[in-house]
C-alpha positions in Angstrom: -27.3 -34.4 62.3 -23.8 -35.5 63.8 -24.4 -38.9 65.6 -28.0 -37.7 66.7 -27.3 -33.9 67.5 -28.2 -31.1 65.5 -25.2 -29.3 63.5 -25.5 -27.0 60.6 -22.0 -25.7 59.4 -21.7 -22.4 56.8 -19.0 -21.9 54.4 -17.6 -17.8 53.5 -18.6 -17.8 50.1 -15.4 -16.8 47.7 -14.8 -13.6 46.6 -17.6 -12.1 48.9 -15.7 -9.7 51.2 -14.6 -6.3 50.3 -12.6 -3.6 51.6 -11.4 -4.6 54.7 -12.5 -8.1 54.5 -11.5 -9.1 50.9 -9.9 -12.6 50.6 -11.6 -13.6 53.9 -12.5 -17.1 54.1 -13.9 -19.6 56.6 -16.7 -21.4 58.2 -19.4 -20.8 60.5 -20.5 -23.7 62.3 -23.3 -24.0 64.4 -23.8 -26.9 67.2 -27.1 -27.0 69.7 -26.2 -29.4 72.4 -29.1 -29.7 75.3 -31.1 -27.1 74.1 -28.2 -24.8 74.3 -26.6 -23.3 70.6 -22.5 -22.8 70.0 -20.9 -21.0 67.1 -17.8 -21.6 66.1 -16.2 -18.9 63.4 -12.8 -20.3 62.1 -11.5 -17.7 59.4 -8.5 -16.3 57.5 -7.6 -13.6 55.9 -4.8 -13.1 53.4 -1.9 -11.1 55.4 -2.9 -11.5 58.7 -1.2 -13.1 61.4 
């Protein structure tokens, strides 16, 4: 709960992505205001711009 309102926030776990996605790292974070659900995916990746 953030100030009554349901949140849940997810964390990239290290070391999971491969190929492609190796190094990635971020958050998912997911935020249900009036019923309704938002998600929010803030990442990086090493040597992208």
């Amino acid at each position: 709960m953030t100030r009554g309102e349901p949140q849940l926030q997810i964390g990239v776990v290290p070391d999971s992505g491969s190929g492609g996605l190796s190094g990635l790292t971020g958050t998912l974070q997911i935020t249900m205001v009036d019923g309704k659900h938002t998600c929010d995916f803030e990442y990086s990746l090493p040597g992208a711009d």
